[in-house]
PDB file with one MODEL, atoms N, CA, C and O in Angstrom:
MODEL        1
ATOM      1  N   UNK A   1      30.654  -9.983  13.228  1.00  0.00           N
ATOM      2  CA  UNK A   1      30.071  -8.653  13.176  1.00  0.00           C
ATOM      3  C   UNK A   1      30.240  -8.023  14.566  1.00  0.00           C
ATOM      4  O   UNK A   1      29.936  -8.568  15.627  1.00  0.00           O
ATOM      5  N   UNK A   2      30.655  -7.057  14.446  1.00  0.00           N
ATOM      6  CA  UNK A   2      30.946  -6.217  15.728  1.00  0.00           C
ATOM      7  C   UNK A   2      29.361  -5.718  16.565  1.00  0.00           C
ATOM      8  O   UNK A   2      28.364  -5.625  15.848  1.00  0.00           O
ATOM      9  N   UNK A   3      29.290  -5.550  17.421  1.00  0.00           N
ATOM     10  CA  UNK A   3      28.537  -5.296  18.506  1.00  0.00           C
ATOM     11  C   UNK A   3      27.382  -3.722  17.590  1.00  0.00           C
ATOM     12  O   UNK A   3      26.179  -3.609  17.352  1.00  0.00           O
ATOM     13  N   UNK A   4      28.727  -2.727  17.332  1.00  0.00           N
ATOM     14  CA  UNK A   4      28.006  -1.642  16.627  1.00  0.00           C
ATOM     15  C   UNK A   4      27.278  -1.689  15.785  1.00  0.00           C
ATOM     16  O   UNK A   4      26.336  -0.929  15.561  1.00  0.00           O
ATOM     17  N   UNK A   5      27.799  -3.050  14.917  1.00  0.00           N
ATOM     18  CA  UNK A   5      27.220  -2.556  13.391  1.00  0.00           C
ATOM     19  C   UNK A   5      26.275  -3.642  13.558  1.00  0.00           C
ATOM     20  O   UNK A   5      25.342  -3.523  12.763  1.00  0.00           O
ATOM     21  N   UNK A   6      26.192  -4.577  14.247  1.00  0.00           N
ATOM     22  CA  UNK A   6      24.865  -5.002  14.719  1.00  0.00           C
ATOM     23  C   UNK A   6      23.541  -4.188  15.190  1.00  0.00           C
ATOM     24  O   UNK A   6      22.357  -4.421  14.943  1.00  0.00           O
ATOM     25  N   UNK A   7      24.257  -2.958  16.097  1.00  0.00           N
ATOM     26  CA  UNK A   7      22.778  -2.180  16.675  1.00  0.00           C
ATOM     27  C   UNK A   7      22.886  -1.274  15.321  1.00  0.00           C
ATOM     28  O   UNK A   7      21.736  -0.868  15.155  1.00  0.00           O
ATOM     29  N   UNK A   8      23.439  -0.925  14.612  1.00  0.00           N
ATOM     30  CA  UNK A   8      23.293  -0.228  13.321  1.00  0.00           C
ATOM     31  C   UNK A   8      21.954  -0.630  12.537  1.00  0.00           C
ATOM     32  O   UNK A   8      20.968   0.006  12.164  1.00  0.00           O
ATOM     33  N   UNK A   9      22.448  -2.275  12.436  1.00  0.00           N
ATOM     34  CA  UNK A   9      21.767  -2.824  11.303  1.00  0.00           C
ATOM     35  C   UNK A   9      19.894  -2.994  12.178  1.00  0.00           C
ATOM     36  O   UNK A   9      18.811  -2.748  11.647  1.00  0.00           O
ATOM     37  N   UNK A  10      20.144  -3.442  13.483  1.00  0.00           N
ATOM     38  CA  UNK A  10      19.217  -3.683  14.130  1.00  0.00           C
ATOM     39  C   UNK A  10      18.231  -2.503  14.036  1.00  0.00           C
ATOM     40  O   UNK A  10      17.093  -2.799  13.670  1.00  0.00           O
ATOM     41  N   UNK A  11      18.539  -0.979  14.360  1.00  0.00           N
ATOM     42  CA  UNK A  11      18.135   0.248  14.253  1.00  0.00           C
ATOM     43  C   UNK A  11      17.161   0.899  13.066  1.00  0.00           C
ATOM     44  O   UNK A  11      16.176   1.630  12.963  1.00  0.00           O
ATOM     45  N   UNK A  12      18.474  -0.158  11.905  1.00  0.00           N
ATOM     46  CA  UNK A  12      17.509   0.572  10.482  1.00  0.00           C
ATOM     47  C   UNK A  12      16.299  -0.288  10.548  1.00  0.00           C
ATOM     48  O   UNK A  12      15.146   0.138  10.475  1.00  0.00           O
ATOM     49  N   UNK A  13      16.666  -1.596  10.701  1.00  0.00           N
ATOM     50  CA  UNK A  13      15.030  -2.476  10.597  1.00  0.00           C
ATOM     51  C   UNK A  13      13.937  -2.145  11.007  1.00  0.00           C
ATOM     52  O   UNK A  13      12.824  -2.237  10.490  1.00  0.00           O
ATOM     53  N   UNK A  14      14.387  -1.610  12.305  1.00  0.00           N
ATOM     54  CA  UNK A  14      13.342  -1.121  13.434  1.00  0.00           C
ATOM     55  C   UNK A  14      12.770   0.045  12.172  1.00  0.00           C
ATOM     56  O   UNK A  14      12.000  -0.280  11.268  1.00  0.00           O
ATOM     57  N   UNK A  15      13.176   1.028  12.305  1.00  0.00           N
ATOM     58  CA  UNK A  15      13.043   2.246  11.135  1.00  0.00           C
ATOM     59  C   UNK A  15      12.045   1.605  10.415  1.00  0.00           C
ATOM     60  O   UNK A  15      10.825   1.666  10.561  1.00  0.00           O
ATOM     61  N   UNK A  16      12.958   0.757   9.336  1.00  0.00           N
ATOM     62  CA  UNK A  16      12.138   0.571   8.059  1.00  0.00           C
ATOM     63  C   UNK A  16      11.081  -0.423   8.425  1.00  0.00           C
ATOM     64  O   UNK A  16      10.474  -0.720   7.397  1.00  0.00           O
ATOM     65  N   UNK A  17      10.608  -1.064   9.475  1.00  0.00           N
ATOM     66  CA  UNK A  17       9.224  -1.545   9.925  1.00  0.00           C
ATOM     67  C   UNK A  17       8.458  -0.610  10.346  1.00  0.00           C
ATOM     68  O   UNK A  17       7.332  -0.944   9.978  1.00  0.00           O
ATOM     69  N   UNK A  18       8.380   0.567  11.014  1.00  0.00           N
ATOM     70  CA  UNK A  18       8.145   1.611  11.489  1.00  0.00           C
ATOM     71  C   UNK A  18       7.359   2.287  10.694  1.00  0.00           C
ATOM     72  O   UNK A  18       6.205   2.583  11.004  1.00  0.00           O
ATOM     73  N   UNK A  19       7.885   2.580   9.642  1.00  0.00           N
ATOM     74  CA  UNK A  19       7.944   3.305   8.602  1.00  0.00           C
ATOM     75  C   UNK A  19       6.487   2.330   7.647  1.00  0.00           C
ATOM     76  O   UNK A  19       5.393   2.791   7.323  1.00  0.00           O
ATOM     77  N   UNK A  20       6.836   1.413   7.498  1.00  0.00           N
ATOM     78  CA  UNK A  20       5.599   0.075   6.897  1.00  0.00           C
ATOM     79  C   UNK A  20       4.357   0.266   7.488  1.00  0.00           C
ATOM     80  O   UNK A  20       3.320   0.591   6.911  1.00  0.00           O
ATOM     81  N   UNK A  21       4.543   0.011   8.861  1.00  0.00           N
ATOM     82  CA  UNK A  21       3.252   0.535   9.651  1.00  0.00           C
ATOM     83  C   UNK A  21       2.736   1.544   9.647  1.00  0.00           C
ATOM     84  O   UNK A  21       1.527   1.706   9.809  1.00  0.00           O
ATOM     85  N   UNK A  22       3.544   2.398   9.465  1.00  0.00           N
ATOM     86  CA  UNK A  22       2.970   4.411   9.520  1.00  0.00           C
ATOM     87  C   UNK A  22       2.146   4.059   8.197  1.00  0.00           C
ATOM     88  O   UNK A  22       0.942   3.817   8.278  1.00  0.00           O
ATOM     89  N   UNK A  23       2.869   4.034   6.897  1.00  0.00           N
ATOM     90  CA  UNK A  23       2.442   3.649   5.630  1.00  0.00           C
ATOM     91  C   UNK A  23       1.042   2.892   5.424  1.00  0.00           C
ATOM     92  O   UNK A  23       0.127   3.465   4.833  1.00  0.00           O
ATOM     93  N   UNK A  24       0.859   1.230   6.064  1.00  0.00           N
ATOM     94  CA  UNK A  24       0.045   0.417   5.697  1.00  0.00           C
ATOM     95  C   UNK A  24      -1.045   1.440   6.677  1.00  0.00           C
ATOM     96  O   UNK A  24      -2.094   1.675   6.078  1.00  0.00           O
ATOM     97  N   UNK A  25      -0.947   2.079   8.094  1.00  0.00           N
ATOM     98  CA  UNK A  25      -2.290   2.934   8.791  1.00  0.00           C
ATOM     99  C   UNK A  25      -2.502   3.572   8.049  1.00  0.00           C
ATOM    100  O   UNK A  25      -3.681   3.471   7.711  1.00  0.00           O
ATOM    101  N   UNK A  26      -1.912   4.351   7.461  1.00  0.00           N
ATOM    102  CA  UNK A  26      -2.767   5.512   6.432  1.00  0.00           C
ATOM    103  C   UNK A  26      -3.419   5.140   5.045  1.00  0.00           C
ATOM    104  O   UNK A  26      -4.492   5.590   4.642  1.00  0.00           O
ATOM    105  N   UNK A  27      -2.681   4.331   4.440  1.00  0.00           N
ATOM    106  CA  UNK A  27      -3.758   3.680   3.506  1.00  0.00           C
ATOM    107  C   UNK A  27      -5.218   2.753   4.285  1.00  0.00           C
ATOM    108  O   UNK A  27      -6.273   2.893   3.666  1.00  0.00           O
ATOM    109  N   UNK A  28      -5.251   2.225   5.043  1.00  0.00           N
ATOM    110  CA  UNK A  28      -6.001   1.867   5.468  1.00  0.00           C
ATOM    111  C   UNK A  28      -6.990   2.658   5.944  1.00  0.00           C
ATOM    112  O   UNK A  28      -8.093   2.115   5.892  1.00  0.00           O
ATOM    113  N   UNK A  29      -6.974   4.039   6.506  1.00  0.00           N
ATOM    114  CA  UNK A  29      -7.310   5.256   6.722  1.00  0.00           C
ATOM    115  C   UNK A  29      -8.170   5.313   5.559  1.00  0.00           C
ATOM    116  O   UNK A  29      -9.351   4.974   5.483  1.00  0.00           O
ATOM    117  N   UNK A  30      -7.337   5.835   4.573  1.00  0.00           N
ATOM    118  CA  UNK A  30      -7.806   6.658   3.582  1.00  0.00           C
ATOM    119  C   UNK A  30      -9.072   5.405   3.323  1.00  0.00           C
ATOM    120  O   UNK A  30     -10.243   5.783   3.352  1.00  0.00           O
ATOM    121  N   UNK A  31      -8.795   4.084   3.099  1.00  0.00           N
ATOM    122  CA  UNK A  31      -9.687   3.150   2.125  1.00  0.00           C
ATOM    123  C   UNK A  31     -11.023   3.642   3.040  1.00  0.00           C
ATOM    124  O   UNK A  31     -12.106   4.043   2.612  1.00  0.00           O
ATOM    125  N   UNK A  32     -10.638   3.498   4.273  1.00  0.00           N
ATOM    126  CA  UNK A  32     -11.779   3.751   4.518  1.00  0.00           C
ATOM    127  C   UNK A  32     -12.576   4.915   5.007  1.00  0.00           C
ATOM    128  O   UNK A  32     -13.677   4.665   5.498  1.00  0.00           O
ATOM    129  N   UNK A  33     -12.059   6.495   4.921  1.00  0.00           N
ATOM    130  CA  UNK A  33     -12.866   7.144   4.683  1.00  0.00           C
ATOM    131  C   UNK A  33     -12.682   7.679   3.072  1.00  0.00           C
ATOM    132  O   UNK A  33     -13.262   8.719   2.762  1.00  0.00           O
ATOM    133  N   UNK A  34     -12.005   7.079   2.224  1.00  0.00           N
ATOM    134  CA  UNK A  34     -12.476   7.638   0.829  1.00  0.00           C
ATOM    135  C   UNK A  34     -13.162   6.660  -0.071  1.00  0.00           C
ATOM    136  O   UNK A  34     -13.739   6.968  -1.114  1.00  0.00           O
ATOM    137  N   UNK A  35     -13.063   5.622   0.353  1.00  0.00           N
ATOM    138  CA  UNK A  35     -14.268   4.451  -0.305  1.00  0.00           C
ATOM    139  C   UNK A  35     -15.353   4.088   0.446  1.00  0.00           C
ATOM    140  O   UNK A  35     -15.644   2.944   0.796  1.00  0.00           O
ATOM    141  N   UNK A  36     -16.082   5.345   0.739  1.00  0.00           N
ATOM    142  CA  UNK A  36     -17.132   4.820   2.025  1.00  0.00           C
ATOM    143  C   UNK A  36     -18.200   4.221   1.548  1.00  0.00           C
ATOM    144  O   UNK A  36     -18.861   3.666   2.426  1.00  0.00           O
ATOM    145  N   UNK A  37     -18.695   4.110   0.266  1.00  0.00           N
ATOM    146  CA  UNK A  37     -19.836   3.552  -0.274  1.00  0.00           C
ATOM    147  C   UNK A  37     -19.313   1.582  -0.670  1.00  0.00           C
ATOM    148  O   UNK A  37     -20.060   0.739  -1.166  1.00  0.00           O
ATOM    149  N   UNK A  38     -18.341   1.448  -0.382  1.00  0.00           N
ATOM    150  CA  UNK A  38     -17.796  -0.196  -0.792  1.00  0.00           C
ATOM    151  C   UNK A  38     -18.395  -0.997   0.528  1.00  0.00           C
ATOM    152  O   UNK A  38     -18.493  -0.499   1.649  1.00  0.00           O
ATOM    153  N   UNK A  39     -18.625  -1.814   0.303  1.00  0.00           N
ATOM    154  CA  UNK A  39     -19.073  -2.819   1.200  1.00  0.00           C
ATOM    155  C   UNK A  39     -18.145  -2.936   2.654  1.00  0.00           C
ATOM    156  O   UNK A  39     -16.986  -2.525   2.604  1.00  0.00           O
ATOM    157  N   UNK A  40     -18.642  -3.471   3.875  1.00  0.00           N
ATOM    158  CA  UNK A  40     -17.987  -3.926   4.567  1.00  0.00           C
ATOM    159  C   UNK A  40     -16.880  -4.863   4.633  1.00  0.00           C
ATOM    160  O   UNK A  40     -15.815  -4.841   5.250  1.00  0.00           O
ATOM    161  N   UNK A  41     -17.487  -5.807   3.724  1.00  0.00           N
ATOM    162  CA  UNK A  41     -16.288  -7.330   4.103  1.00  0.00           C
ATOM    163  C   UNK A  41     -15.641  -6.101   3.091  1.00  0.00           C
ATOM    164  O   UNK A  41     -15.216  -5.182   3.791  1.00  0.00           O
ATOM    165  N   UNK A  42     -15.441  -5.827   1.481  1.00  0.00           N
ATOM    166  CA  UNK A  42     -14.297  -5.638   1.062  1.00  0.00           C
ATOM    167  C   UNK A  42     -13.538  -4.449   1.763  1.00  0.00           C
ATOM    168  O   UNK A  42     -12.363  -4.349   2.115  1.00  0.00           O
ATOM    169  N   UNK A  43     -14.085  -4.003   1.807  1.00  0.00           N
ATOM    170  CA  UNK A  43     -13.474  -3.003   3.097  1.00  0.00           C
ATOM    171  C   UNK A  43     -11.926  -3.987   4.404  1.00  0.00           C
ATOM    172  O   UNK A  43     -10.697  -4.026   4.365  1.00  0.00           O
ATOM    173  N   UNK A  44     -12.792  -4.462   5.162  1.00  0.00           N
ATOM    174  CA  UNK A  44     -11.990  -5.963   5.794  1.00  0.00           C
ATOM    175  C   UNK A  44     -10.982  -6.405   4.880  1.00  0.00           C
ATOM    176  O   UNK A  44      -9.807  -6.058   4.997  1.00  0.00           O
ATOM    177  N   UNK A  45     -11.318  -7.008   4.154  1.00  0.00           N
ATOM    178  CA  UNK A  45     -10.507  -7.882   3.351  1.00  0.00           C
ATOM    179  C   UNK A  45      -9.160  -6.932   2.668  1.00  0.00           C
ATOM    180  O   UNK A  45      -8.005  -7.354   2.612  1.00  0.00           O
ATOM    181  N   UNK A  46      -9.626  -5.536   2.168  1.00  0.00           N
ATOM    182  CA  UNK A  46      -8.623  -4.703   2.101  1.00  0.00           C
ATOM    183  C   UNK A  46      -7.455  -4.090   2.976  1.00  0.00           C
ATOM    184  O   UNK A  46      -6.307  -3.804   2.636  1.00  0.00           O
ATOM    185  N   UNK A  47      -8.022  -3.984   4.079  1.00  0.00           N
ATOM    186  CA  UNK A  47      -7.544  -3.651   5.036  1.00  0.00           C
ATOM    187  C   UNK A  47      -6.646  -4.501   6.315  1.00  0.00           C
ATOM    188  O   UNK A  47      -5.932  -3.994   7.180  1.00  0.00           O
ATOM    189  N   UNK A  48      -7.048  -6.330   6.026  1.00  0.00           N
ATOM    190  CA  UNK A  48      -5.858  -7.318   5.751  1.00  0.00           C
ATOM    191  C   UNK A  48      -5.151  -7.295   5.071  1.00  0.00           C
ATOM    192  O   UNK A  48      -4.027  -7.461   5.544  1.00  0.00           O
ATOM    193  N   UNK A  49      -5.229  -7.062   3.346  1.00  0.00           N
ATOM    194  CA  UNK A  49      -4.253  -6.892   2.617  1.00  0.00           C
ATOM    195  C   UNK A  49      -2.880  -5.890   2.473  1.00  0.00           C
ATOM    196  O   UNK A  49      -1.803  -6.181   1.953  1.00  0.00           O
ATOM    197  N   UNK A  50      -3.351  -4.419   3.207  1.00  0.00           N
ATOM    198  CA  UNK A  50      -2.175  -3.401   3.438  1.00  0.00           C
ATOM    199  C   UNK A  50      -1.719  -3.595   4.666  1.00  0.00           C
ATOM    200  O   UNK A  50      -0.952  -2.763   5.150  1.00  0.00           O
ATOM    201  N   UNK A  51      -2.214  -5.025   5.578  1.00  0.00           N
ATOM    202  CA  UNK A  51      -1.472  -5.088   6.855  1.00  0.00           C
ATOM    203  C   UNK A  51      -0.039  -5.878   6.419  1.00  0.00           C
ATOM    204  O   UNK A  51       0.751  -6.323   7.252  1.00  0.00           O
ATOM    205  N   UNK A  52       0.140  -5.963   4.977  1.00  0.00           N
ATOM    206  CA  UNK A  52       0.829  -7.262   4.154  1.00  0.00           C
ATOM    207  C   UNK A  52       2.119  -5.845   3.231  1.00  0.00           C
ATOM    208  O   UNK A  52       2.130  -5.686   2.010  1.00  0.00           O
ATOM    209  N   UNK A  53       3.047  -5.030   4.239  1.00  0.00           N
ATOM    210  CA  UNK A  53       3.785  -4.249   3.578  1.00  0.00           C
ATOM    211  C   UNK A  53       4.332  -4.755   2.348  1.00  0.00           C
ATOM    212  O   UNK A  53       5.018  -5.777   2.322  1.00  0.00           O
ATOM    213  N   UNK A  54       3.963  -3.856   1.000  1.00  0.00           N
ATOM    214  CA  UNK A  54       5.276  -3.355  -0.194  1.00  0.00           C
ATOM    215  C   UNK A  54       3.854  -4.115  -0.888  1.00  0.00           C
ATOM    216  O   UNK A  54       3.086  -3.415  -1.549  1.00  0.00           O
ATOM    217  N   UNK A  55       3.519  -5.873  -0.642  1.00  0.00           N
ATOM    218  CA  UNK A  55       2.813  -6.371  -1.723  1.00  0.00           C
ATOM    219  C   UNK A  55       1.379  -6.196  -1.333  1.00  0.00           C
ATOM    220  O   UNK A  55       0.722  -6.419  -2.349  1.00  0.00           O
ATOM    221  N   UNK A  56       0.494  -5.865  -0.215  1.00  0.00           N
ATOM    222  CA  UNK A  56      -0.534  -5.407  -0.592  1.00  0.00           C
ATOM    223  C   UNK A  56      -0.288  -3.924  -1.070  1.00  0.00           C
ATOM    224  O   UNK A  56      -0.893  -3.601  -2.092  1.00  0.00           O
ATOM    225  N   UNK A  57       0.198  -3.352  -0.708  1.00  0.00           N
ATOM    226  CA  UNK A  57       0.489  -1.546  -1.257  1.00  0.00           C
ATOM    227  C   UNK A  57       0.026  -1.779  -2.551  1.00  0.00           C
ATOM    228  O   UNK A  57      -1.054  -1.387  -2.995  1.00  0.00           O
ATOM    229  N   UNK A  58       1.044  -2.562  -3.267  1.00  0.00           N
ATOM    230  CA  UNK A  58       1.052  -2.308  -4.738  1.00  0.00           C
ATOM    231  C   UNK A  58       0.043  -2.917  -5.530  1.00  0.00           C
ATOM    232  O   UNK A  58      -0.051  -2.579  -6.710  1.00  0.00           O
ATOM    233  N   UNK A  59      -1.164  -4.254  -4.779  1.00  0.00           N
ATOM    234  CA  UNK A  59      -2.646  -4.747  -5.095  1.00  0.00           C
ATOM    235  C   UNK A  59      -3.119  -3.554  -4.929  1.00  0.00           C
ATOM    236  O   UNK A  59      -3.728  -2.998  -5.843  1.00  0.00           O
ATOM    237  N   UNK A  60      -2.933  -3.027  -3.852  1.00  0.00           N
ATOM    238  CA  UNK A  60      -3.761  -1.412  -3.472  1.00  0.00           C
ATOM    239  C   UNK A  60      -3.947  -0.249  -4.997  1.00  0.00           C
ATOM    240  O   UNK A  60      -4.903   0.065  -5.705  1.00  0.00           O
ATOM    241  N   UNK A  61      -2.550   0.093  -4.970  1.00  0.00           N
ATOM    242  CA  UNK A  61      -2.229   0.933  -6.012  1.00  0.00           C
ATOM    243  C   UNK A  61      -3.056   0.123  -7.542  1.00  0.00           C
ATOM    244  O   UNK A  61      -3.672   0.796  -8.368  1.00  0.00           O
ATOM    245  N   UNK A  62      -2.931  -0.993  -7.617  1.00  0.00           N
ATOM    246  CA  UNK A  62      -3.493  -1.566  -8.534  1.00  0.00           C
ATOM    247  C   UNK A  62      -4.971  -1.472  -8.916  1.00  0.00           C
ATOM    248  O   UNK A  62      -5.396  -1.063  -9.996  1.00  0.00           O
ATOM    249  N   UNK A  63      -5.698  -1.908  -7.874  1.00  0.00           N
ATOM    250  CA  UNK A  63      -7.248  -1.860  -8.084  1.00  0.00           C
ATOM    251  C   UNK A  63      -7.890  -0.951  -7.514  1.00  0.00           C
ATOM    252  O   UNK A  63      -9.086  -1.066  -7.248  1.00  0.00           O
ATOM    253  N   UNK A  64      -7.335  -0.131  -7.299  1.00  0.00           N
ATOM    254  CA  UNK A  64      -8.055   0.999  -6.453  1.00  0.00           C
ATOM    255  C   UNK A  64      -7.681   2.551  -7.113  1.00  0.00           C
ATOM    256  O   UNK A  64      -8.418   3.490  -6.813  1.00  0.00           O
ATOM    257  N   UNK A  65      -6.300   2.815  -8.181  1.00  0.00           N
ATOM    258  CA  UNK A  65      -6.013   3.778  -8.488  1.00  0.00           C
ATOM    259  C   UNK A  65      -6.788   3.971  -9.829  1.00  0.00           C
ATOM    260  O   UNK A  65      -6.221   3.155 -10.557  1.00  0.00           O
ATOM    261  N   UNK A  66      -7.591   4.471 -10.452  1.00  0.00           N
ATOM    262  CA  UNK A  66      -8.680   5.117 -11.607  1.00  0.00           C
ATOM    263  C   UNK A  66      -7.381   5.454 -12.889  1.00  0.00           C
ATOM    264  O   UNK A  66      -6.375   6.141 -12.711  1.00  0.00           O
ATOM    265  N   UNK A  67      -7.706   4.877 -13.921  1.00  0.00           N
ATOM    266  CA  UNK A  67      -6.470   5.168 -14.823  1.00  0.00           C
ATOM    267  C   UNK A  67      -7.373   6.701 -15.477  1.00  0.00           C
ATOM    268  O   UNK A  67      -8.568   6.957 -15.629  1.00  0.00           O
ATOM    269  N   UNK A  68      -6.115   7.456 -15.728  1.00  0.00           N
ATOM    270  CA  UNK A  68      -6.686   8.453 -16.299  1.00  0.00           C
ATOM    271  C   UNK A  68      -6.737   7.997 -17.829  1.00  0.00           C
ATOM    272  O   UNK A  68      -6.459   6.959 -18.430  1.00  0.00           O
ATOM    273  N   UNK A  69      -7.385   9.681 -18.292  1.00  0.00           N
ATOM    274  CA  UNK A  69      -8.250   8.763 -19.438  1.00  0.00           C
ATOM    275  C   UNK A  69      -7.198   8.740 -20.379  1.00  0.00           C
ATOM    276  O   UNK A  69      -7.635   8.281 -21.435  1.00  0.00           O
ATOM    277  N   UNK A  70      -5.823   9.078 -20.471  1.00  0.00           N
ATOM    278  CA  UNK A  70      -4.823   8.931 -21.789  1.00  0.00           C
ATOM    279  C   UNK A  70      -4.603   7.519 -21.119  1.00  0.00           C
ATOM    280  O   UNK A  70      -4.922   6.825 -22.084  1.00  0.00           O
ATOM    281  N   UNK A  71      -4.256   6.568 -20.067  1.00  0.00           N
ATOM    282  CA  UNK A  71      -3.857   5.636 -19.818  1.00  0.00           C
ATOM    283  C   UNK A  71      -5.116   4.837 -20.584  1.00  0.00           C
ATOM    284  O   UNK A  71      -4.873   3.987 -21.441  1.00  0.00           O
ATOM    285  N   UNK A  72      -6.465   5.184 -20.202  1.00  0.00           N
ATOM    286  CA  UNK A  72      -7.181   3.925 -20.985  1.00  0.00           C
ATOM    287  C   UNK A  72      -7.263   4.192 -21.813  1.00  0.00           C
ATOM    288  O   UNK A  72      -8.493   4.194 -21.868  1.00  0.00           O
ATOM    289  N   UNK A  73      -6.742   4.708 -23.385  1.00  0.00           N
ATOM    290  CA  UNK A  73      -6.809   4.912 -24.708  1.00  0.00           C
ATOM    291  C   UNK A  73      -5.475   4.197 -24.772  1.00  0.00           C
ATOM    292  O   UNK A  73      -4.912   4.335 -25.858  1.00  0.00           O
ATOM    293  N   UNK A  74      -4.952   3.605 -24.044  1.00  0.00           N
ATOM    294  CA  UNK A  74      -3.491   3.127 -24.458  1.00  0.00           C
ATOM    295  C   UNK A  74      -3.260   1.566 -25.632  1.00  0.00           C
ATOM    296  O   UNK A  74      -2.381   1.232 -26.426  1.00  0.00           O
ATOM    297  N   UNK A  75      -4.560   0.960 -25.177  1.00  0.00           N
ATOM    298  CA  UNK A  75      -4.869   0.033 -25.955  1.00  0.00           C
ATOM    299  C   UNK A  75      -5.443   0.021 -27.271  1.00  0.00           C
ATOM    300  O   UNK A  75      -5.266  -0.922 -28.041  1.00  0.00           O
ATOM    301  N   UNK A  76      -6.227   1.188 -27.597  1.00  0.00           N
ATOM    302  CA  UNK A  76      -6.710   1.608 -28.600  1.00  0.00           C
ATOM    303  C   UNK A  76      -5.908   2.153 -29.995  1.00  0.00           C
ATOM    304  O   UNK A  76      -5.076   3.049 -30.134  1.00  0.00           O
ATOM    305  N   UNK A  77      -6.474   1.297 -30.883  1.00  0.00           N
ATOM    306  CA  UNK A  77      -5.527   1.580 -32.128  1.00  0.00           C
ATOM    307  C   UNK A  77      -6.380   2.671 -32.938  1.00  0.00           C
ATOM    308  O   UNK A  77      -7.561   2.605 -33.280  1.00  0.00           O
ATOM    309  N   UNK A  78      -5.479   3.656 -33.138  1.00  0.00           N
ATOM    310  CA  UNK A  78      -5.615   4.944 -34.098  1.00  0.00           C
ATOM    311  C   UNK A  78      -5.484   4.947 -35.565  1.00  0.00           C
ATOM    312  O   UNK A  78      -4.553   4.542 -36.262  1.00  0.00           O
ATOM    313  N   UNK A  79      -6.923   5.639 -35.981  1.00  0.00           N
ATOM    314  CA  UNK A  79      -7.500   5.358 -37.612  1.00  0.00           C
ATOM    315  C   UNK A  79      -6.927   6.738 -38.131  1.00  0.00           C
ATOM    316  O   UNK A  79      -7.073   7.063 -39.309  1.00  0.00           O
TER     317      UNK A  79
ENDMDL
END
């Protein structure tokens, strides 16, 4: 591998870690001024988990996003 396409490749990483961190601070942000009534530790414990880019995000998105209400009728069988 040539010298260039080494600092190429080196460059985007940098980027796309960059980019993880910007990401995992602001969710962490938000958890905690938009879930201000949740406890401390889970609070903590959440806020280890989005230090964990792509797979806490998507625990995040998981237990924390409110299904709207056509999503929870999805299970429900129609008479």
């Amino acid at each position: 591998m040539h010298l260039r396409e080494y600092a190429d490749h080196h460059i985007a990483g940098v980027l796309v870690g960059l980019f993880c961190i910007w990401l995992s601070l602001c969710l962490i942000i938000r958890l905690w001024l938009v879930h201000k009534k949740d406890s401390l530790l889970k609070k903590l414990m959440w806020s280890l988990v989005l230090t964990v880019p792509f797979f806490g995000w998507l625990l995040y998105g998981a237990f924390y996003t409110p299904l709207s209400e056509n999503d929870a009728r999805v299970g429900l069988r129609w008479h």
